[in-house]
N, C-alpha and C positions, 0 to 999 in steps of 0.2 A: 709090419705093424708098429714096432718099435719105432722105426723112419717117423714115420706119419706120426706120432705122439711127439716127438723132441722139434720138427719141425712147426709143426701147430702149437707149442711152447713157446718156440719163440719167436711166429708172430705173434701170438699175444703177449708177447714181451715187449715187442718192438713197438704195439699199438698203444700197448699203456706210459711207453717212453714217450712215445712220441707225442701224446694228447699231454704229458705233466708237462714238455717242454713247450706245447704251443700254449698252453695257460700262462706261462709265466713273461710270454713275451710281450711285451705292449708299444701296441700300433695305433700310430696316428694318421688323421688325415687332413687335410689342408686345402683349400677351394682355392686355387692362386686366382683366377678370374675375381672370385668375391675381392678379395685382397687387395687386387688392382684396383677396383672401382672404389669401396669400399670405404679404405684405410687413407689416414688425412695426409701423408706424404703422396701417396697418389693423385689425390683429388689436388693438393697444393700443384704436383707437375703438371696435370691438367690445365689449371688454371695459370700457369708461368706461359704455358704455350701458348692459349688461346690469347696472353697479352701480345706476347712478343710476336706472334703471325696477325695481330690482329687487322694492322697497316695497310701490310700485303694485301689481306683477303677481302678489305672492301675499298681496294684498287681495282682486284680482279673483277670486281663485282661492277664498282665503275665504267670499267671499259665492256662486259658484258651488257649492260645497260645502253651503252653508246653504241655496241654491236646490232643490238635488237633494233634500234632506230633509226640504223643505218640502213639494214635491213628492210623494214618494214616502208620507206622510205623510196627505197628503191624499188619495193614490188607498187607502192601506191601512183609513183611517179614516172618509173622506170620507162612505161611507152609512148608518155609526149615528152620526155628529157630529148635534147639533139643526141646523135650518137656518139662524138665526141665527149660529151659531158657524160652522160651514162658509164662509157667506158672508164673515165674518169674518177669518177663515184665508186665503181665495182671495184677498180684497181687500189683504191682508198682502204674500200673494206676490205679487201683479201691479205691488204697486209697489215691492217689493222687486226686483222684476223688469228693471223699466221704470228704477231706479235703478243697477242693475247695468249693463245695455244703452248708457247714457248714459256709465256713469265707462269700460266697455272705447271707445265710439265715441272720447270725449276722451282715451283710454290710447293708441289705434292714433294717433289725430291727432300727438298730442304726440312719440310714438316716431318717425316716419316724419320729423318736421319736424327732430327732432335728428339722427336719423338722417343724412338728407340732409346737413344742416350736417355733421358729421362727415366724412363721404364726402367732401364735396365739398373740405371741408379735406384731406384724402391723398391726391383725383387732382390737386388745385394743384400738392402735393408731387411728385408723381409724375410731371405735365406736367415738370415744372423739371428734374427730374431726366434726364428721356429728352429736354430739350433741351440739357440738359450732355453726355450722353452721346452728342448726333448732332453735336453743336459737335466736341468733344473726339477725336471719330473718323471726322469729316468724313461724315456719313449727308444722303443730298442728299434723301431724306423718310424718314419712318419713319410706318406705319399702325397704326393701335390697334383697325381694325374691316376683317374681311376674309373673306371665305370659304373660304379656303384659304392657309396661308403655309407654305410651306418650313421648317423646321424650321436649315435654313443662314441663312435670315434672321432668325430670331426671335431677337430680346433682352431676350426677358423676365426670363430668369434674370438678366442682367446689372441691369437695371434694379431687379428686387430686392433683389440683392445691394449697390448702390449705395443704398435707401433703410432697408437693415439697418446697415451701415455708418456712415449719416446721423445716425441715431437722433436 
């Protein structure tokens, strides 16, 4: 009987420790998605890429253009063309084709790798920032990935707000 009373002492020793130490902890949360879109170094990288591929992407577009009519060209024409000529034609598209195919595979390549680079320059920014910001207001963690956060713990706006600020 004794047993049983010193042990039910101290978990309720241990329940009431442990609820004063989760009171005093504070926890943040952080939408890194919002942030990405959001937040105007973001939106600025966005807009750096969509200059500098811009070139490219209404080349590719070009020559899709000139594919489709090439195409279409061929199914409208293709059975009073001589066979020669036909062949001709076909062997024109396949490697107009095949050259198309290659400059989008190296367009997506190219896009994705600056891409990244980009990105990964604004979440650096944006780590710094949400560690100024848990410094600064004493945040004993703060989560960037979560499946559910409180709306009382999210500081995303603020974090925004602080890399609008930054500029």
């Amino acid at each position: 009987m004794k047993g049983i009373g010193i042990s039910t002492l101290a978990a309720l020793l241990l329940a009431a420790f442990a609820q004063t130490a989760v009171a005093e902890v504070k926890v943040g949360f952080v939408n890194s998605d919002r942030v990405m879109k959001e937040a105007p170094p973001a939106k600025r990288a966005q807009q750096k890429l969509e200059k500098e591929f811009e070139k490219r992407d209404q080349d590719l577009q070009r020559i899709a253009k000139q594919l489709q009519g090439m195409q279409e060209a061929l199914e409208k024409n293709g059975m009073t063309m001589a066979e020669g000529e036909r062949r001709n034609k076909e062997r024109e598209f396949n490697e107009l084709n095949r050259d198309f195919q290659r400059k989008q595979r190296e367009f997506r390549e190219d896009l994705n790798q600056r891409r990244n680079e980009e990105l990964a320059s604004v979440l650096d920014r944006a780590n710094k920032t949400i560690k100024q910001i848990a410094e600064a207001e004493k945040y004993d963690i703060i989560f960037q990935e979560a499946v559910y956060a409180s709306p009382r713990i999210d500081i995303t706006d603020k974090v925004i707000k602080a890399l609008t600020e930054a500029k």
